[in-house]
C-alpha positions, 0 to 999 in steps of 0.5 A, spaced: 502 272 939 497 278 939 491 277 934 487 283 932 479 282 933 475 286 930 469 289 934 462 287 931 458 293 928 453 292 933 458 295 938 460 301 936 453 306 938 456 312 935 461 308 930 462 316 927 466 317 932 470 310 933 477 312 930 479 305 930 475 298 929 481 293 932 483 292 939 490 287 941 488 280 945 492 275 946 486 270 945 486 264 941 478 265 940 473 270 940 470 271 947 463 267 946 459 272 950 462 277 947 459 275 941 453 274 944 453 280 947 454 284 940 448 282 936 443 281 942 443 289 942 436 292 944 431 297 944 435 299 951 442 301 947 437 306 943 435 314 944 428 313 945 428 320 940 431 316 936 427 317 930 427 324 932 434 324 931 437 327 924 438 321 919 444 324 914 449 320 911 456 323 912 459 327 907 465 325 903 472 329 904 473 334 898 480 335 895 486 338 898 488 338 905 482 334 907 483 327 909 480 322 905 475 318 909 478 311 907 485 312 910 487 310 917 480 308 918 480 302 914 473 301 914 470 308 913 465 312 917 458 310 916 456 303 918 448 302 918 443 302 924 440 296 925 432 296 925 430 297 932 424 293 936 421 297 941 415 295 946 411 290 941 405 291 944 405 299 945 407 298 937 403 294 935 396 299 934 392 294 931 392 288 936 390 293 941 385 296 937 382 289 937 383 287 944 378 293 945 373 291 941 374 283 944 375 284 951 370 286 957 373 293 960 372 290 966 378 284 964 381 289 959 386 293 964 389 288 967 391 285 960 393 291 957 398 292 963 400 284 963 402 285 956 405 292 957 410 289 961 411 282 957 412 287 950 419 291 954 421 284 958 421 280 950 425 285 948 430 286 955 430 279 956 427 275 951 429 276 944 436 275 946 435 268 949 432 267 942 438 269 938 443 264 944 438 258 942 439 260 934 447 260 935 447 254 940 442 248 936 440 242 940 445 236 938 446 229 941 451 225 944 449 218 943 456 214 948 459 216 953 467 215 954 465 208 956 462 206 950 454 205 954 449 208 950 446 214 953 442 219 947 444 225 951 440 231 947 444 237 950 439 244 949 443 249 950 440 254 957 437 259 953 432 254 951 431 251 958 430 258 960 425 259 955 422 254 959 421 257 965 419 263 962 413 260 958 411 257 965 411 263 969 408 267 964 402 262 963 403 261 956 399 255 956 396 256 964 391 262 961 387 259 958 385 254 962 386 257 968 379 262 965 379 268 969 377 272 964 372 268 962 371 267 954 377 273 953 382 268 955 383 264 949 384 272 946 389 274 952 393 267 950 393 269 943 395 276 944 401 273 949 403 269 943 404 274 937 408 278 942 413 271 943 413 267 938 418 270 934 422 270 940 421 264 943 426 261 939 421 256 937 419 254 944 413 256 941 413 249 937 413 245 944 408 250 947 402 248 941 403 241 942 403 241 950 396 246 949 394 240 945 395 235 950 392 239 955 386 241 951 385 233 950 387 232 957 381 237 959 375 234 955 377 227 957 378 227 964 378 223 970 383 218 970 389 220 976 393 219 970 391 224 965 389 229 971 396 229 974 398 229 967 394 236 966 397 239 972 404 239 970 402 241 962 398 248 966 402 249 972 406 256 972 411 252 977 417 252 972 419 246 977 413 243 975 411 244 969 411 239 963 411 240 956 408 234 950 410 232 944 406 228 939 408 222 936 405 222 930 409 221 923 413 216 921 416 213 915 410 211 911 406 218 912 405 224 914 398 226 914 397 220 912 396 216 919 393 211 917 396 209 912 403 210 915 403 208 922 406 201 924 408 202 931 405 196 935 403 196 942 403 189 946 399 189 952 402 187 959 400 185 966 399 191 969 395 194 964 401 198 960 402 197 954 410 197 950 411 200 944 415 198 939 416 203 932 419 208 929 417 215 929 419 220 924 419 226 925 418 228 933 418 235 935 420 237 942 424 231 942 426 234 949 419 234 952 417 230 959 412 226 956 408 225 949 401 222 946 403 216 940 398 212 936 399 205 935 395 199 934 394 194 940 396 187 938 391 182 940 393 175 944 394 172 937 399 177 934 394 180 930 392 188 929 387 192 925 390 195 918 387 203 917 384 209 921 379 204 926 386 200 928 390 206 931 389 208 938 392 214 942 398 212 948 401 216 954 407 216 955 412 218 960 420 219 956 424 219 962 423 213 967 422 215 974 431 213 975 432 218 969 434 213 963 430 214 958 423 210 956 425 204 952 427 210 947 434 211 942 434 217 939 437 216 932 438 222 929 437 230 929 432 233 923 437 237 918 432 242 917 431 248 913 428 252 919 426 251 927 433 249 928 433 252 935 427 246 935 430 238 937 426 234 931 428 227 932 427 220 928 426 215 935 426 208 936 421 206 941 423 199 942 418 197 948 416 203 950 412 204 956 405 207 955 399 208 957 392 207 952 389 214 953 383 212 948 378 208 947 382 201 943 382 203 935 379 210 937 386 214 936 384 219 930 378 221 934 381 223 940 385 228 937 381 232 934 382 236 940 388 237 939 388 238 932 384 244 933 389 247 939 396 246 934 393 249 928 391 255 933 397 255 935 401 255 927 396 260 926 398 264 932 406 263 930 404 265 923 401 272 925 406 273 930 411 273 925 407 277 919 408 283 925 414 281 927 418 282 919 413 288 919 415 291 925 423 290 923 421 293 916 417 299 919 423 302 922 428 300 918 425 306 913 426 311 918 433 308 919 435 307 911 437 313 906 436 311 900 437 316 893 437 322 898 432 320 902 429 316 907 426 311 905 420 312 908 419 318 903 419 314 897 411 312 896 413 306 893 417 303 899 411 306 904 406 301 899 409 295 900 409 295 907 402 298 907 401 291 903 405 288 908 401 291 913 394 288 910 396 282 909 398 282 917 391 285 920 387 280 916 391 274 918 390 277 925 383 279 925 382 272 923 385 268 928 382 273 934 375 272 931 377 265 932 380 266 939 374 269 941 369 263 938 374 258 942 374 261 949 366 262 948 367 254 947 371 253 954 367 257 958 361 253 955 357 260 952 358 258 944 351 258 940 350 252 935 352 257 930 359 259 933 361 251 934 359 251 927 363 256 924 369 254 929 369 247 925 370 251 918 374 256 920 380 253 924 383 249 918 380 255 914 385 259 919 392 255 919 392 254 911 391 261 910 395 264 914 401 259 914 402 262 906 401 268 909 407 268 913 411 266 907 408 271 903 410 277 908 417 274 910 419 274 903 417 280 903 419 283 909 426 281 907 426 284 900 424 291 904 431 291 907 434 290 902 441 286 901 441 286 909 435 283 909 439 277 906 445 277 911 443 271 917 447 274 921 442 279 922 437 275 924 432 276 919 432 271 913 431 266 920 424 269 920 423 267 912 426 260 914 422 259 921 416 261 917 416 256 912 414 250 916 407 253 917 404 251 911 407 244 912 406 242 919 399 239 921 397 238 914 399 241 907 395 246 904 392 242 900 391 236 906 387 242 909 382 243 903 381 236 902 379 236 910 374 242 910 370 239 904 370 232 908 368 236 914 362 240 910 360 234 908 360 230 914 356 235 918 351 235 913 352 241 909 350 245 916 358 248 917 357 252 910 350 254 911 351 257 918 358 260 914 353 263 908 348 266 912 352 269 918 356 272 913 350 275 909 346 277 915 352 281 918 355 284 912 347 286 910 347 291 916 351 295 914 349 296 907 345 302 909 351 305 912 353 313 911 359 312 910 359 310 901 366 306 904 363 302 908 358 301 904 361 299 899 366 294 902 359 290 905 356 290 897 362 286 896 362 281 901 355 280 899 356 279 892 362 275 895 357 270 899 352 271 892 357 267 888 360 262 894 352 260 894 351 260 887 358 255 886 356 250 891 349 250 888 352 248 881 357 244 884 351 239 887 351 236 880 359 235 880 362 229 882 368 228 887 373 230 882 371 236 881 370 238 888 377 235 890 380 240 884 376 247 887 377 245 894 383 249 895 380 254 892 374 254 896 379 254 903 382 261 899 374 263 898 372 261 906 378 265 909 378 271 905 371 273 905 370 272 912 376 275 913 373 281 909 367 281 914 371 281 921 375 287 918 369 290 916 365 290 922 372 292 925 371 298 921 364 300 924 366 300 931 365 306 935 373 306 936 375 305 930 379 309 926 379 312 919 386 307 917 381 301 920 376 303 914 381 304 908 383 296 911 377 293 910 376 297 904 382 295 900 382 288 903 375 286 899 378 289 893 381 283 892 378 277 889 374 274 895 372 269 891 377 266 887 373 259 887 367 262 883 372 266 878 376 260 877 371 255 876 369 261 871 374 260 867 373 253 867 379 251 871 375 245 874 373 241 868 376 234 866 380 238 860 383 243 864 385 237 870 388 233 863 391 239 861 394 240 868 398 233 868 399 234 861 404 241 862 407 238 868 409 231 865 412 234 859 419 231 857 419 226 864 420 220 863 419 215 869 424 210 871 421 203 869 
């Protein structure tokens, strides 16, 4: 029997003309590559004068002999245009304003033409694989027809292709090959803006796999970690490795030494075999892992709390195939990164390799804490310019009351404000990339090595709420489509979600600077303080009174910070536990104010530049003075908080 199918909008490239939106088959279902095909439509499909192009809405027939335009033609005349994405990096002027201030000119041209030409292949060839991985989510097939336990993780070829193209492209290999030196970290970071949004959250493995390189780097020697840092840097897609690690179980998430239960028997040969149970295990898919766990002794006995736990290396295949000692119990339902297999793993005699000194497992992944919560920053930024980008063109592309809108002022502000947000978060994290890659190539000051240390954790809180922040945003700009899956674009808001989460909550981090404040003495804050105020002051003689201005406020910003830990010396751990969000907010942003800032005076620097660093402090840079001005650390106002929370809840006996 026929069937009538209808033909997705995204066909139809002069829909205006389409007299009919129906066609007969004799299929019994729609043609999967077909429907593929209809919402994977690039730049390609598109005039480059598109905005060129005279933007009318089409006139409705008058009275008379005239037709109506809903008859015959069911669906009318006028279907909207889809939000176009061209080249990101040629479109994305701010990233390129700020690899010319962080890279040498010598390394500069041939990045700029690597990144050129990686921004057209995300758009031809990437962004659809993205879309596939979306539409075709990892699943697992526990048995086989004969009832043998297999736990099969079928990932559809889009995610193995991303793979080999995340080898290729080097996107874990840059940083570590160092072949421009101190710019690499910027160049790897600049690579990722461009893909993460179409990485189809491969991104995710790619973070955890740069973390176990990085590890693997600073703690060399063994052939095993060697032979395992090959793998994870090569660019051989046939040879290159991705990790996982295998933190989270039950008990806790941040919390590892708390919540970890999973044991390590000791064997013959030197190998341990794990038994436990992980949690949350992203990149289930990954061909190897870092684990903690707690060495049982000769006498059935383990240490309890931090100096119990110790990092293990795994390999999750055997040299057969099968998988090691591992059962996959389940696939996380979550509420984004579905493209990503997160499983709950069994490890029941898992073999292992111990990796670092007995009980010395935490430690050992600072490391790599560092480079995943990079990496976060790097998807967070990479999504604010992404929903950017979409909303930018969608203006040109939308008719509202009459006009574009693009020529209403109001819609033009919230991008700007959008914009900001993006080019601060940006602005941050390649201040960060270029004191990391100063690190690697061992041209760090104490003062950068210092500032590294605050800032990372001050970068990942930060930028995992701006993400949320810009992506609701940025879907609300686009009106009700912005709200439609189909589009694409709410999976963008989903996705961005887990950055606030992953490798420490929001208010996990704030609770580590403090530690960490603390812990170097107060040294981290001192050079912070006083690197902010000597760079900000050269710039108070400036000619130009908006420059000027902007350094004033930095200042006042760094006065106010200085005088709020001064009298917080006199607080006790209460108090500081209460500001110690506040004082994250505090850190990030006026040092982001800073960075802008000392964009804006650079001798490229254009007038937008100015007006960036200008109406970015004119926010409060300092929310932990105001805030403990209005006395929102004192016992009364912490009392009150339980107090208005707990109002009309009774707790179960």
């Amino acid at each position: 029997m026929y069937r009538r199918i209808r033909i997705p909008r995204s066909w139809l490239v002069n829909s205006s003309r389409c007299k009919s939106t129906t066609v007969s088959s004799f299929s019994s279902k729609p043609n999967d590559k077909l429907e593929t095909a209809s919402r994977t439509s690039s730049a390609a499909a598109v005039s480059t004068n598109h905005r060129a192009q005279q933007h009318t809405a089409p006139e409705l027939q008058g009275q008379g002999s005239q037709a109506p335009p809903f008859k015959r033609a069911q669906r009318g005349t006028f279907f909207q245009e889809r939000p176009r994405l061209g080249n990101v990096y040629l479109e994305d002027a701010a990233l390129q304003s700020y690899l010319n201030r962080y890279i040498s000119s010598e390394a500069l041209s041939p990045i700029e033409d690597d990144l050129e030409r990686f921004g057209e292949r995300v758009v031809e060839e990437i962004e659809a694989l993205s879309i596939e991985c979306e539409e075709n989510q990892p699943y697992v097939k526990h048995f086989d027809a004969w009832g043998n336990r297999v736990d099969d993780l079928i990932t559809c070829e889009a995610w193995k292709k991303q793979k080999a193209i995340a080898a290729q492209e080097g996107i874990v290999a840059i940083p570590y090959e160092r072949k421009y030196g101190s710019c690499s970290r910027v160049y790897q970071a600049a690579k990722m803006i461009l893909y993460g949004p179409s990485s189809g959250l491969y991104s995710c493995p790619l973070a955890m796999t740069d973390g176990a390189a990085k590890m693997f780097e600073n703690d060399g020697g063994s052939q095993l970690k060697q032979n395992a840092f090959g793998h994870l840097t090569s660019r051989n897609p046939e040879t290159f490795w991705t990790s996982g690690q295998w933190m989270t179980e039950r008990r806790g998430g941040s919390d590892v030494a708390g919540g970890t239960e999973t044991l390590a028997y000791p064997q013959n040969d030197g190998s341990f075999h794990l038994h436990g149970y992980k949690w949350f295990s992203s990149a289930s898919d990954s061909d190897m892992t870092v684990a903690l766990a707690r060495i049982v002794d000769d006498d059935g006995q383990y240490k309890e709390g931090t100096r119990g736990l110790s990092l293990f290396y795994l390999e999750t295949r055997t040299p057969e195939g099968k998988l090691n000692g591992i059962e996959i119990q389940q696939l996380k339902n979550k509420l984004g990164t579905r493209q990503l297999p997160t499983a709950e793993l069994l490890l029941d005699g898992t073999k292992a390799h111990l990796v670092s000194e007995p009980g010395y497992g935490v430690a050992s992944i600072s490391p790599m804490l560092t480079i995943t919560r990079f990496h976060n920053a790097t998807m967070a930024v990479a999504a604010m310019r992404r929903m950017v980008h979409y909303a930018r063109d969608y203006s040109f592309q939308r008719r509202a009351f009459g006009k574009l809108i693009v020529d209403w002022p109001l819609h033009v502000q919230t991008l700007s404000r959008m914009e900001l947000e993006t080019r601060g978060a940006m602005a941050l994290l390649l201040e960060c990339a270029h004191l990391l890659g100063k690190d690697e190539a061992k041209e760090a000051s104490e003062d950068d090595l210092n500032l590294l240390r605050l800032l990372i954790p001050v970068l990942k809180l930060y930028t995992g709420k701006q993400a949320v922040s810009v992506a609701s945003e940025g879907l609300e700009s686009i009106g009700g489509q912005g709200y439609i899956e189909d589009t694409g674009f709410p999976g963008i808001l989903r996705d961005a979600q887990v950055l606030s989460i992953w490798e420490g909550t929001t208010n996990i981090l704030s609770l580590d600077i403090l530690r960490s404040i603390i812990k170097s003495k107060g040294q981290t804050m001192e050079t912070f303080l006083r690197q902010v105020q000597t760079r900000s002051a050269t710039f108070l003689t400036a000619s130009n009174q908006d420059i000027q201005g902007t350094a004033k406020l930095i200042g006042q910003s760094c006065d106010s910070l200085k005088s709020f830990l001064v009298e917080s010396a006199n607080q006790d751990a209460g108090f500081m536990e209460l500001a110690a969000r506040d004082l994250a907010y505090s850190i990030g942003r006026t040092y982001i104010g800073l960075v802008l800032l000392e964009h804006a005076t650079w001798e490229r620097a254009g007038e937008e530049d100015i007006a960036v660093a200008k109406r970015w402090c004119q926010m409060d840079l300092c929310p932990v003075s105001s805030q403990n001005a209005a006395g929102t650390y004192s016992i009364e106002a912490s009392s009150m908080d339980y107090r208005t929370v707990m109002a009309g809840y009774k707790q179960e006996e």
